[in-house]
PDB file of N, CA, C, O and CB in Angstrom:
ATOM      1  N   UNK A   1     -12.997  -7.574   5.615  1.00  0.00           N
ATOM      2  CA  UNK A   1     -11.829  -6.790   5.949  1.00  0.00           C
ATOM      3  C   UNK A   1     -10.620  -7.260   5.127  1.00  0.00           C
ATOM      4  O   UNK A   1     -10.056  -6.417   4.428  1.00  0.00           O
ATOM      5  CB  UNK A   1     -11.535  -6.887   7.455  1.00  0.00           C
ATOM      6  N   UNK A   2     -10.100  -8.713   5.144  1.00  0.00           N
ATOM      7  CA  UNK A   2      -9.133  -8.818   3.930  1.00  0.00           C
ATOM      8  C   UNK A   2      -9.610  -8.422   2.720  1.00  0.00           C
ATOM      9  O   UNK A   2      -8.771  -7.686   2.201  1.00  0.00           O
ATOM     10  CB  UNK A   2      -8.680 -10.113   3.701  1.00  0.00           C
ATOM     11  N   UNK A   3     -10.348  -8.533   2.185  1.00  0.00           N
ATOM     12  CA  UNK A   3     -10.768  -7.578   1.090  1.00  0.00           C
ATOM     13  C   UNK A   3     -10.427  -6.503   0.599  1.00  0.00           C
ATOM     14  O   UNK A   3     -10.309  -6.234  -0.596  1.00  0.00           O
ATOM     15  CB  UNK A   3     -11.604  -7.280   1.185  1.00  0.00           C
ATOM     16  N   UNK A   4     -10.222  -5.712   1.676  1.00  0.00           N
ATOM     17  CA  UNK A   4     -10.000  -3.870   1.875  1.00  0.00           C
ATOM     18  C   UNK A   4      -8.373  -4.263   2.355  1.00  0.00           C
ATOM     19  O   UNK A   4      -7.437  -3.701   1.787  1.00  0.00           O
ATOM     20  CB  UNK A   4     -11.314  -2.736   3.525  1.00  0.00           C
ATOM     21  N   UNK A   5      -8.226  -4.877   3.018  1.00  0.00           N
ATOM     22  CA  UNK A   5      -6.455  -5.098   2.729  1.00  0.00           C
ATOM     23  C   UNK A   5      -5.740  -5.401   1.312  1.00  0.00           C
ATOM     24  O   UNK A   5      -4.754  -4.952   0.730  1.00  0.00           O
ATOM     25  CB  UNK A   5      -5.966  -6.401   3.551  1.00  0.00           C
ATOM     26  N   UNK A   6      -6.751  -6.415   1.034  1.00  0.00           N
ATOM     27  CA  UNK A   6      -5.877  -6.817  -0.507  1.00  0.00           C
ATOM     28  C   UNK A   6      -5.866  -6.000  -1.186  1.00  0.00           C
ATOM     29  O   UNK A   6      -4.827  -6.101  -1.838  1.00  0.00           O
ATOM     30  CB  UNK A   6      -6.279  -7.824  -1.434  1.00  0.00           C
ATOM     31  N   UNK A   7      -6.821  -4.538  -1.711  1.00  0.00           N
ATOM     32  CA  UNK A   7      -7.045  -3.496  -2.255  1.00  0.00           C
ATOM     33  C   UNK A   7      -5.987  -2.586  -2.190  1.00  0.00           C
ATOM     34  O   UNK A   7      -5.280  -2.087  -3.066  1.00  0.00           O
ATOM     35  CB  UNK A   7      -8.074  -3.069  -1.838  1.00  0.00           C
ATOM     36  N   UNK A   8      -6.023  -2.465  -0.892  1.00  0.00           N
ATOM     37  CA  UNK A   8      -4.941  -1.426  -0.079  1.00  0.00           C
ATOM     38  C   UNK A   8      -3.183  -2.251  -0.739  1.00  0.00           C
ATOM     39  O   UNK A   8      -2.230  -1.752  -1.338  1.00  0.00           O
ATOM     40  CB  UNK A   8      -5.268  -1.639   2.323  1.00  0.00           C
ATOM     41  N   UNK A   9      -3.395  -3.316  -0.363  1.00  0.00           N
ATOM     42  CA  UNK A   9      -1.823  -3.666  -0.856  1.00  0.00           C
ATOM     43  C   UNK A   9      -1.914  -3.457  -2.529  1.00  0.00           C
ATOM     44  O   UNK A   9      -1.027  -2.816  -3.093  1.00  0.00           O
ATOM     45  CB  UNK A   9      -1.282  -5.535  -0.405  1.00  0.00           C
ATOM     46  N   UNK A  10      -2.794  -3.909  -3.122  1.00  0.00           N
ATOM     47  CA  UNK A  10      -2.413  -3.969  -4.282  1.00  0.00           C
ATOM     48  C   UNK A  10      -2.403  -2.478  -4.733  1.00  0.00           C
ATOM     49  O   UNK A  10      -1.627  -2.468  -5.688  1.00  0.00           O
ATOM     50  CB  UNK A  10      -3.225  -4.903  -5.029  1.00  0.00           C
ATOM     51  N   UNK A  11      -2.903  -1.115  -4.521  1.00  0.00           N
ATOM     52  CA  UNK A  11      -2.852  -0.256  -4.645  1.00  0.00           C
ATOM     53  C   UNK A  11      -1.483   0.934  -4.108  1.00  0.00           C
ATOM     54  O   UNK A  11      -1.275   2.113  -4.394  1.00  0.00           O
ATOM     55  CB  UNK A  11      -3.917  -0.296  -4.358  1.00  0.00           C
ATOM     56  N   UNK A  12      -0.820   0.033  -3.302  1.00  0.00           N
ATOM     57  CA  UNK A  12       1.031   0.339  -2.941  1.00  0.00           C
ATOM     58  C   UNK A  12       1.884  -0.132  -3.874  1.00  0.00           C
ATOM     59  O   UNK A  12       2.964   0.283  -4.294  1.00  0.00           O
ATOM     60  CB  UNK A  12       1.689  -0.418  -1.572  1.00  0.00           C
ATOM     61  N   UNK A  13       0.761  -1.709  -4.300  1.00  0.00           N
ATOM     62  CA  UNK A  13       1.838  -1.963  -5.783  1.00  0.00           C
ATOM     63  C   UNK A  13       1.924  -0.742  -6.847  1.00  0.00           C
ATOM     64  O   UNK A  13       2.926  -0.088  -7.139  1.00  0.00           O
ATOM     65  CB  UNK A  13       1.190  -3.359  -6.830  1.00  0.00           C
ATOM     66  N   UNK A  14       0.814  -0.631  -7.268  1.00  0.00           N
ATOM     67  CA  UNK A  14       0.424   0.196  -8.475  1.00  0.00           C
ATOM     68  C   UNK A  14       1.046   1.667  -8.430  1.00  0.00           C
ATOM     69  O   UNK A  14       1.514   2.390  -9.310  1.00  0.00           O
ATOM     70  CB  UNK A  14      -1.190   0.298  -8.550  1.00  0.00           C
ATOM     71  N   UNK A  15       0.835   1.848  -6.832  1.00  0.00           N
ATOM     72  CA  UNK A  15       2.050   3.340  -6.943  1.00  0.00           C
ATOM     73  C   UNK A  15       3.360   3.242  -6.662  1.00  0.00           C
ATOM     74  O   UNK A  15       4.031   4.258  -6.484  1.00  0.00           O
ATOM     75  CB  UNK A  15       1.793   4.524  -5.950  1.00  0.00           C
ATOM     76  N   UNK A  16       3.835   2.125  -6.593  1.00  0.00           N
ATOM     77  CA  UNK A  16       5.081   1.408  -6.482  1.00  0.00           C
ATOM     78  C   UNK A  16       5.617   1.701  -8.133  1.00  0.00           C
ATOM     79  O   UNK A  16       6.509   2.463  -8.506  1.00  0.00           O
ATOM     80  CB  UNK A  16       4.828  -0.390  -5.962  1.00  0.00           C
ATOM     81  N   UNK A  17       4.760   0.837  -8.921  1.00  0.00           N
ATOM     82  CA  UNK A  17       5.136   1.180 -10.795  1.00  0.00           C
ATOM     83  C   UNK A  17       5.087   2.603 -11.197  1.00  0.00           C
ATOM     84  O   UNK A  17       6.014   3.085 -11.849  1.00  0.00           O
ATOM     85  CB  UNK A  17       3.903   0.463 -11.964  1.00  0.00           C
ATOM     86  N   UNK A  18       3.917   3.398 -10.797  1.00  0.00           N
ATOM     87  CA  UNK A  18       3.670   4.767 -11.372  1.00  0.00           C
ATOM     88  C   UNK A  18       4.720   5.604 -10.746  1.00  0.00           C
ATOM     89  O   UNK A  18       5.072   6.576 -11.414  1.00  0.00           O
ATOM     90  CB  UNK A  18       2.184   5.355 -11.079  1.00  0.00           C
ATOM     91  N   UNK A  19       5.286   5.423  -9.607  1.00  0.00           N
ATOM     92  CA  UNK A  19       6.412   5.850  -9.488  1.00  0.00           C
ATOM     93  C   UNK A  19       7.685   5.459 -10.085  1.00  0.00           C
ATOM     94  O   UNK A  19       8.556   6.287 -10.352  1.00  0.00           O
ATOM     95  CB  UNK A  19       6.484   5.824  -8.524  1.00  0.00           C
ATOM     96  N   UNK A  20       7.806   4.178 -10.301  1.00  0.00           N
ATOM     97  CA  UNK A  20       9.131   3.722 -10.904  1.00  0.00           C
ATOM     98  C   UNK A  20       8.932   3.687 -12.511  1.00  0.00           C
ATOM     99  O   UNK A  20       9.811   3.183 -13.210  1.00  0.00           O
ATOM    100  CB  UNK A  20       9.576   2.172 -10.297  1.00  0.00           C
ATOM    101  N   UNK A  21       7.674   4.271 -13.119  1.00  0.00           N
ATOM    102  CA  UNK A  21       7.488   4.775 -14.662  1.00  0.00           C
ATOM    103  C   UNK A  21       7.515   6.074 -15.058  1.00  0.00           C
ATOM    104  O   UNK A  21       7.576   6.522 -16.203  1.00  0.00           O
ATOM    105  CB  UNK A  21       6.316   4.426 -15.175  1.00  0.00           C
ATOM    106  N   UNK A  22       7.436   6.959 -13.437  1.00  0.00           N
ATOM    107  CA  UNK A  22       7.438   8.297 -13.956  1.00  0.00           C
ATOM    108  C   UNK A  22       9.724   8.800 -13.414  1.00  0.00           C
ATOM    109  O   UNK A  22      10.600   9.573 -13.805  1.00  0.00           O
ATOM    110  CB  UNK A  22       5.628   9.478 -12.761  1.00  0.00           C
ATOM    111  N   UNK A  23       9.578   7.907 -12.559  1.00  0.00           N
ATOM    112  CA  UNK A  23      10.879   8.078 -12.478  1.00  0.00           C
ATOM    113  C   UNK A  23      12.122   7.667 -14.124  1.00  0.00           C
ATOM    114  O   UNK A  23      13.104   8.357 -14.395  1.00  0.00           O
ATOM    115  CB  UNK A  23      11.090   7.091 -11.105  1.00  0.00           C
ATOM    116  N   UNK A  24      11.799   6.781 -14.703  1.00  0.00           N
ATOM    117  CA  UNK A  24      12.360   6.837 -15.897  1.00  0.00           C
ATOM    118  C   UNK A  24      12.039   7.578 -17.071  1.00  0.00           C
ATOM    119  O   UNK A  24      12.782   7.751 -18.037  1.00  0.00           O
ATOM    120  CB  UNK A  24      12.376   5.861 -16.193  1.00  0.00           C
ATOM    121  N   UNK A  25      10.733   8.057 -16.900  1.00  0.00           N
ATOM    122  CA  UNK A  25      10.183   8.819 -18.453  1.00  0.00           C
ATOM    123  C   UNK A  25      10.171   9.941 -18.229  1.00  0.00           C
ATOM    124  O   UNK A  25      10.292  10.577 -19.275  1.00  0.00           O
ATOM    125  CB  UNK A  25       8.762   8.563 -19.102  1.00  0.00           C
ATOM    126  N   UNK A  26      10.030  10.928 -16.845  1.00  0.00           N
ATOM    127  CA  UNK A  26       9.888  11.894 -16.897  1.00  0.00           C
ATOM    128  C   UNK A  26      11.429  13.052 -16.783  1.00  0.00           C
ATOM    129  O   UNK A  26      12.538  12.561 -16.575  1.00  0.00           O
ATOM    130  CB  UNK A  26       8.875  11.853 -16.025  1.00  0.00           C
ATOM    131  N   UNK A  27      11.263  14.332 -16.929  1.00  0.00           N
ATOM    132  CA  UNK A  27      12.629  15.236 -16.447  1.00  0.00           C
ATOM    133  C   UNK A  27      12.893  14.947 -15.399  1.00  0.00           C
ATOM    134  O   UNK A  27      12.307  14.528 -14.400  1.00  0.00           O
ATOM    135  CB  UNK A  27      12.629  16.665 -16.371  1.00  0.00           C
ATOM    136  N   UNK A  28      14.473  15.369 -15.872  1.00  0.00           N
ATOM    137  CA  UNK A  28      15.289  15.447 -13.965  1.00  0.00           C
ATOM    138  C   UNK A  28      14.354  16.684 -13.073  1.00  0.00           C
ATOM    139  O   UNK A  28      14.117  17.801 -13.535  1.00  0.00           O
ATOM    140  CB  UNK A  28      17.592  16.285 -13.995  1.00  0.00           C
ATOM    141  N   UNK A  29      13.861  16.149 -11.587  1.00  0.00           N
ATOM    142  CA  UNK A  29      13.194  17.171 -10.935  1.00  0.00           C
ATOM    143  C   UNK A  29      12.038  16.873 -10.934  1.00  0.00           C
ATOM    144  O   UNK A  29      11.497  17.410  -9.967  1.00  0.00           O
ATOM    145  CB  UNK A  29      13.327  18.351 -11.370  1.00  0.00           C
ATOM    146  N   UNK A  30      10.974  15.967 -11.834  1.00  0.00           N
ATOM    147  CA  UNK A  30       9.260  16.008 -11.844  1.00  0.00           C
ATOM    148  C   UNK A  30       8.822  15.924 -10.499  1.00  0.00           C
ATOM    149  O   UNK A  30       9.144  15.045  -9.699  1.00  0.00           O
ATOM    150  CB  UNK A  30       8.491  14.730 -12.672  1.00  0.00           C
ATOM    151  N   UNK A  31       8.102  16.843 -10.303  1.00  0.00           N
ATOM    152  CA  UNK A  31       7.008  16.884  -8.721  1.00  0.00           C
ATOM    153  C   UNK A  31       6.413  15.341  -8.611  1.00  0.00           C
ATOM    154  O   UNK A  31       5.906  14.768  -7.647  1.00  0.00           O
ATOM    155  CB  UNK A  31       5.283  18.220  -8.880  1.00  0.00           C
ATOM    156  N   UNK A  32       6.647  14.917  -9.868  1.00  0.00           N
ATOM    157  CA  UNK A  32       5.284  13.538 -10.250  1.00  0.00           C
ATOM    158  C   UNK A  32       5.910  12.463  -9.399  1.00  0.00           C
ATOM    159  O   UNK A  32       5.132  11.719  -8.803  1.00  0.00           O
ATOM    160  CB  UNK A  32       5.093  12.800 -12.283  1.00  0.00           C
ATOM    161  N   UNK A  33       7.648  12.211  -9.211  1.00  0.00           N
ATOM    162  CA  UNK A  33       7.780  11.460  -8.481  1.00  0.00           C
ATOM    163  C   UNK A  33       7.171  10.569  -7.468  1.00  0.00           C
ATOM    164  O   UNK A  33       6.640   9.507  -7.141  1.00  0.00           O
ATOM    165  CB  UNK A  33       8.248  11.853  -8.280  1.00  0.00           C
ATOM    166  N   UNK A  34       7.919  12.526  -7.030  1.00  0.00           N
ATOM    167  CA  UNK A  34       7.596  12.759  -5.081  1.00  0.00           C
ATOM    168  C   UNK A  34       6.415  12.675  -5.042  1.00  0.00           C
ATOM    169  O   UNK A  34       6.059  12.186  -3.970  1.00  0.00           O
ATOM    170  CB  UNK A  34       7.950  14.270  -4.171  1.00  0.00           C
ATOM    171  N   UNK A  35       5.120  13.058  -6.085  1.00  0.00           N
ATOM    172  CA  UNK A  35       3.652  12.931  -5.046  1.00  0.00           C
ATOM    173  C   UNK A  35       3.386  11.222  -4.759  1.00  0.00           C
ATOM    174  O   UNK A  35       2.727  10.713  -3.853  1.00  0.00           O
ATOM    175  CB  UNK A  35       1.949  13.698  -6.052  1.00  0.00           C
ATOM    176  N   UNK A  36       4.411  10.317  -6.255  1.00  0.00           N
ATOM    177  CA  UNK A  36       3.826   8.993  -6.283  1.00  0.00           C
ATOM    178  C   UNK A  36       4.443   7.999  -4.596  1.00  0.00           C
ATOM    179  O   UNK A  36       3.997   7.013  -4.010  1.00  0.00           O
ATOM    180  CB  UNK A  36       4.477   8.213  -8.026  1.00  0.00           C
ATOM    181  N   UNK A  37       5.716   8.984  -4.331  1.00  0.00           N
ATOM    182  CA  UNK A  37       6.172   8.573  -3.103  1.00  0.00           C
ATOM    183  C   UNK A  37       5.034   8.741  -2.077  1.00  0.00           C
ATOM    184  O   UNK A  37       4.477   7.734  -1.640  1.00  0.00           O
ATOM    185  CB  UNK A  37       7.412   9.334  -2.732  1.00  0.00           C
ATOM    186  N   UNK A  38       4.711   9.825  -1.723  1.00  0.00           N
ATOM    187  CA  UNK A  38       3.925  10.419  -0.852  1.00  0.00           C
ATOM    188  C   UNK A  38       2.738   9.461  -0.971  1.00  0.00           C
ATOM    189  O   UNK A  38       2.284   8.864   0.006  1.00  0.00           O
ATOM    190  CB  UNK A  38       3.676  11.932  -1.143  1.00  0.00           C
ATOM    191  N   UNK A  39       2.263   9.343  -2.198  1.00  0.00           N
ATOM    192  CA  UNK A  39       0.906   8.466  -1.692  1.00  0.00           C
ATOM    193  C   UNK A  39       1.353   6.493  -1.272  1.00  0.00           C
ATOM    194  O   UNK A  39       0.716   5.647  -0.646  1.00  0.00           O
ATOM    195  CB  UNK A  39      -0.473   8.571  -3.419  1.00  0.00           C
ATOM    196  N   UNK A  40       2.723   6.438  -1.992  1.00  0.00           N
ATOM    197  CA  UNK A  40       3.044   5.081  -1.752  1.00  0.00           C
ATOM    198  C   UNK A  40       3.409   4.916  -0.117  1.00  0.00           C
ATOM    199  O   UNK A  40       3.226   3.797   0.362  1.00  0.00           O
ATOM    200  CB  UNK A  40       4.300   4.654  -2.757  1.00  0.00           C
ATOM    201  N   UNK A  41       3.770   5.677   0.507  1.00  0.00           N
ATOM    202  CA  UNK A  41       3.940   5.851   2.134  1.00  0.00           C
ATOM    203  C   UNK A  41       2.766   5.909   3.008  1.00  0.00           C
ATOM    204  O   UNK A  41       2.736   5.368   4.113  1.00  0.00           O
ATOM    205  CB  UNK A  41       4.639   7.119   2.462  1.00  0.00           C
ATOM    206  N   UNK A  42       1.471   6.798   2.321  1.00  0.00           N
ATOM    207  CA  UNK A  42       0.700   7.212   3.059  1.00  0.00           C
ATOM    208  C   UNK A  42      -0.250   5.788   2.886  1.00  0.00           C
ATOM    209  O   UNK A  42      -0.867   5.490   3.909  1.00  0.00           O
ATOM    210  CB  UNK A  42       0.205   8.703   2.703  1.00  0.00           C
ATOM    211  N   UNK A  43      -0.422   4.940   1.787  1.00  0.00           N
ATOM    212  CA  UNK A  43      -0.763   3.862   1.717  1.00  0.00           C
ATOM    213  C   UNK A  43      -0.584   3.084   2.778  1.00  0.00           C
ATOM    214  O   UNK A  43      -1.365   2.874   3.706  1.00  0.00           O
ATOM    215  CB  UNK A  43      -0.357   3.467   0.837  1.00  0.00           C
ATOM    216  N   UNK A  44       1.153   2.404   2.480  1.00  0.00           N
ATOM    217  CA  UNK A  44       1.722   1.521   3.276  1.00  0.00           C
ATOM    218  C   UNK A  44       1.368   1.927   4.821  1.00  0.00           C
ATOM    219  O   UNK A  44       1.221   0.979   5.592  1.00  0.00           O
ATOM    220  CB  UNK A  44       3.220   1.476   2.940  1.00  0.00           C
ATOM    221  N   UNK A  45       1.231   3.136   5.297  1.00  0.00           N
ATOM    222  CA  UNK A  45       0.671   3.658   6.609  1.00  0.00           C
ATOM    223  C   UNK A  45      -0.685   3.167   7.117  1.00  0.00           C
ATOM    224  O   UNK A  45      -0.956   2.731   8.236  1.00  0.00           O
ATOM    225  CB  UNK A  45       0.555   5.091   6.507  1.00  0.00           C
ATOM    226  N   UNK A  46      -1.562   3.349   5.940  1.00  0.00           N
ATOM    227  CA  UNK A  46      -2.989   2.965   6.084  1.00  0.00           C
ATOM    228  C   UNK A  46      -2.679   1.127   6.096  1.00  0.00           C
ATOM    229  O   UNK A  46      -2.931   0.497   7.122  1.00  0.00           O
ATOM    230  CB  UNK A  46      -4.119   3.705   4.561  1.00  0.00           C
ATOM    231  N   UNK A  47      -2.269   0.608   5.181  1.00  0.00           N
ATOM    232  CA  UNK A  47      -2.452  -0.668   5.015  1.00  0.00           C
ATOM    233  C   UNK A  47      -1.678  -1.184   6.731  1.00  0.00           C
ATOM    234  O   UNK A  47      -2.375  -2.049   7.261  1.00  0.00           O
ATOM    235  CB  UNK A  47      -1.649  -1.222   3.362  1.00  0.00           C
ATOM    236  N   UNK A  48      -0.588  -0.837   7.469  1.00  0.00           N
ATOM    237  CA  UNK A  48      -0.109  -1.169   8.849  1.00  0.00           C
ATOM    238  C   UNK A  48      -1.000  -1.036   9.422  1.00  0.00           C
ATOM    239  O   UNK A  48      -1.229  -2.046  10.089  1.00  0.00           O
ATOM    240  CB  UNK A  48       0.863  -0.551   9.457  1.00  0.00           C
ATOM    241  N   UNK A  49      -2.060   0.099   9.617  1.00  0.00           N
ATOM    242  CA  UNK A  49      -3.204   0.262  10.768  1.00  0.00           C
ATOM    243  C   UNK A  49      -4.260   0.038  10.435  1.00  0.00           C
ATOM    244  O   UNK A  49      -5.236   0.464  11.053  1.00  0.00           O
ATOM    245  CB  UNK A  49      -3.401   1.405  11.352  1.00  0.00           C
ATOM    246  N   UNK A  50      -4.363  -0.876   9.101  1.00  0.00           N
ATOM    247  CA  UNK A  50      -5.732  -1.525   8.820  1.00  0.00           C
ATOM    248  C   UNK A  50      -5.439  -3.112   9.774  1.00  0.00           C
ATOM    249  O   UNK A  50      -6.094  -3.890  10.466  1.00  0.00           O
ATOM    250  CB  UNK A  50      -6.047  -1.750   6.767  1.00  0.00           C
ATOM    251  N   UNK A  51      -4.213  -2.973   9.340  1.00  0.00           N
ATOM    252  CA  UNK A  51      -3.472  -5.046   9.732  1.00  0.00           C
ATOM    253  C   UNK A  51      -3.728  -4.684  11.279  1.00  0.00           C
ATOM    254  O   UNK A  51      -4.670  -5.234  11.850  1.00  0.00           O
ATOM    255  CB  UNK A  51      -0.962  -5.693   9.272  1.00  0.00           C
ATOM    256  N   UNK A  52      -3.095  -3.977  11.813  1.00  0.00           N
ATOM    257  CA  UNK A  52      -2.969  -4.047  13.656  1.00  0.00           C
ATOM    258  C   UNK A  52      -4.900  -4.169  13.962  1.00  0.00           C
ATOM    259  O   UNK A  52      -5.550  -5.096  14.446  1.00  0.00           O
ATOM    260  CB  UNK A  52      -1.973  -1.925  14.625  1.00  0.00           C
ATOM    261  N   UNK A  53      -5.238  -3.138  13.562  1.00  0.00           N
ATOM    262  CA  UNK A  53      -6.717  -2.622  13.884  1.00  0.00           C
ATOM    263  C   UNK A  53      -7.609  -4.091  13.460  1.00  0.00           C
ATOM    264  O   UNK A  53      -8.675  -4.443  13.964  1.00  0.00           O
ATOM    265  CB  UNK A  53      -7.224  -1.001  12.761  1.00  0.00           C
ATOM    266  N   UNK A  54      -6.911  -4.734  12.502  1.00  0.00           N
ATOM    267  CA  UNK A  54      -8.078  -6.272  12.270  1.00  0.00           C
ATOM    268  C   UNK A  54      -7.470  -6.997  13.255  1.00  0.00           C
ATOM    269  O   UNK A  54      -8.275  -7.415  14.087  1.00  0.00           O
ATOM    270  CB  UNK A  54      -8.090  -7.342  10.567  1.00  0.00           C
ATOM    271  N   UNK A  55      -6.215  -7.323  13.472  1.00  0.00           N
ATOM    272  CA  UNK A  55      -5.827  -8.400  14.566  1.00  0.00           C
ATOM    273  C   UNK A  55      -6.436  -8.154  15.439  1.00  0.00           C
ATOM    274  O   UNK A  55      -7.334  -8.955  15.699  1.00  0.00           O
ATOM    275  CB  UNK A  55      -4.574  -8.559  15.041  1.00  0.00           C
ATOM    276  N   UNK A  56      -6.259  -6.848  16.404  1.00  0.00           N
ATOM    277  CA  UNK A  56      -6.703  -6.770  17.806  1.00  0.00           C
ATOM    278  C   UNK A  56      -8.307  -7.017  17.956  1.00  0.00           C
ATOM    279  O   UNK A  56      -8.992  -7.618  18.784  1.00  0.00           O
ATOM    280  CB  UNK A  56      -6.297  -5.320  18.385  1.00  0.00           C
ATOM    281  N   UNK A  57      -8.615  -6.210  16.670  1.00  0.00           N
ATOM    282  CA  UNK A  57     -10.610  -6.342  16.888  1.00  0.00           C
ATOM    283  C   UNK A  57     -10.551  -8.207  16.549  1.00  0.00           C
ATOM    284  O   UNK A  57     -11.269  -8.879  17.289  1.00  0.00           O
ATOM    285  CB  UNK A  57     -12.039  -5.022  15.022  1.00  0.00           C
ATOM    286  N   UNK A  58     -10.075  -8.647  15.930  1.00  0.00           N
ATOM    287  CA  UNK A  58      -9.755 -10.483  16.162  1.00  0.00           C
ATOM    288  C   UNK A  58     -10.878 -10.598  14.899  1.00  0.00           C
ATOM    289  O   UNK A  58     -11.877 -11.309  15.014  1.00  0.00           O
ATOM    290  CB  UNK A  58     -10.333 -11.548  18.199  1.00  0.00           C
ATOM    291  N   UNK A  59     -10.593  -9.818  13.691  1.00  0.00           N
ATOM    292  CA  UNK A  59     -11.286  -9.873  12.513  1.00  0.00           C
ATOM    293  C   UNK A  59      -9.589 -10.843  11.396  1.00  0.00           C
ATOM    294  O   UNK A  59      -9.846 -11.172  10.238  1.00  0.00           O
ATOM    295  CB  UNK A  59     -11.968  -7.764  12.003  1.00  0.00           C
ATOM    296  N   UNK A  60      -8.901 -10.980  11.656  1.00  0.00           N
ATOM    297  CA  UNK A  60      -7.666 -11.666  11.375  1.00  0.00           C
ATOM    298  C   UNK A  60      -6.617 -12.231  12.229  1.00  0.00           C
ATOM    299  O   UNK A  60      -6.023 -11.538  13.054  1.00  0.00           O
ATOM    300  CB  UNK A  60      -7.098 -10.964  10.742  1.00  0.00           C
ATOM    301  N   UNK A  61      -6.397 -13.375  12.061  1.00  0.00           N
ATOM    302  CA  UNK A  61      -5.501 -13.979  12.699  1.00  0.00           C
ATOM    303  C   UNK A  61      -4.203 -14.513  11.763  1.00  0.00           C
ATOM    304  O   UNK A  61      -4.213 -14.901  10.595  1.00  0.00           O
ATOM    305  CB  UNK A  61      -6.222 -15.005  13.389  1.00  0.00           C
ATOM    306  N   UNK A  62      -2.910 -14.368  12.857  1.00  0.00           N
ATOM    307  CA  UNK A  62      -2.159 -15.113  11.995  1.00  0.00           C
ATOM    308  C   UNK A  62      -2.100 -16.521  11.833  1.00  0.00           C
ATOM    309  O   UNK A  62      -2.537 -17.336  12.646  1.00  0.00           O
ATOM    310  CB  UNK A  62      -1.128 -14.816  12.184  1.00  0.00           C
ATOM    311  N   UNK A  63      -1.445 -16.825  10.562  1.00  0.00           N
ATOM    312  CA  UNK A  63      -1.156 -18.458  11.102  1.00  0.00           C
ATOM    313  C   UNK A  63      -2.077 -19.026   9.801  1.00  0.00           C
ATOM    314  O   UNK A  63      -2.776 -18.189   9.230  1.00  0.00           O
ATOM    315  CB  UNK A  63      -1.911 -19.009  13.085  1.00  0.00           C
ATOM    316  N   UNK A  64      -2.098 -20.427   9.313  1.00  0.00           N
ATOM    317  CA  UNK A  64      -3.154 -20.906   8.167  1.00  0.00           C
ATOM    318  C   UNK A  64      -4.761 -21.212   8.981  1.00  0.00           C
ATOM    319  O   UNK A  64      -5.016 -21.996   9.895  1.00  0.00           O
ATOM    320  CB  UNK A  64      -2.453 -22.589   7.336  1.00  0.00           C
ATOM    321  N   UNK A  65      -5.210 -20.738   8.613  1.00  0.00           N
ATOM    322  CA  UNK A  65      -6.913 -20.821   9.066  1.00  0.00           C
ATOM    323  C   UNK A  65      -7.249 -22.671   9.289  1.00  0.00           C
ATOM    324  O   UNK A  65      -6.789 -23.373   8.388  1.00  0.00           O
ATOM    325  CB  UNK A  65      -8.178 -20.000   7.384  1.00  0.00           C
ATOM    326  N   UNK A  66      -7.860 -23.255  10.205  1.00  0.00           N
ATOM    327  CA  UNK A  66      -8.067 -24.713  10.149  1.00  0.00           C
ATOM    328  C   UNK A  66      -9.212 -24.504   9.935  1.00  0.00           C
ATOM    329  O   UNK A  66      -9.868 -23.669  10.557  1.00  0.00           O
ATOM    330  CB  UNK A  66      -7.753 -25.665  11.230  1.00  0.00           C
ATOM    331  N   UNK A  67      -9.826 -25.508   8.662  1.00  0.00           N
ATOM    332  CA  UNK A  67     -11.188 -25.177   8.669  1.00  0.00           C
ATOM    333  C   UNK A  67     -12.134 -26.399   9.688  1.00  0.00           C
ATOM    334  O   UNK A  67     -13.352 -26.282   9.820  1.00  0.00           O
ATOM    335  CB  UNK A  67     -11.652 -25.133   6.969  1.00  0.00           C
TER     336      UNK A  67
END
């Protein structure tokens, strides 16, 4: 399951840049923005109810792991 989190975050990064590369290169107005928003939200959405959904099932805990 962290696995599929780290994916998930690093994939909010990546539309984090493709948005902030299409926001400087492209025309005033590109749709390209807003879709890179839209998926950077709908991400960050998924990645919150991946985190709650591992705590409670007790597949993650907070805190440093003692081995």
């Amino acid at each position: 399951m962290k696995l599929i989190i780290l994916i998930v975050f690093f994939a909010v990064i990546a539309s984090l840049a493709t948005g902030l590369y299409f926001l400087s290169r492209d025309d005033r107005g590109s749709p390209r923005v807003l879709k890179a928003l839209k998926i950077r939200v709908g991400l960050s959405v998924l990645l919150l109810v991946l985190l709650i959904l591992s705590y409670f099932m007790g597949w993650i805990s907070p805190g440093p792991q003692l081995q």
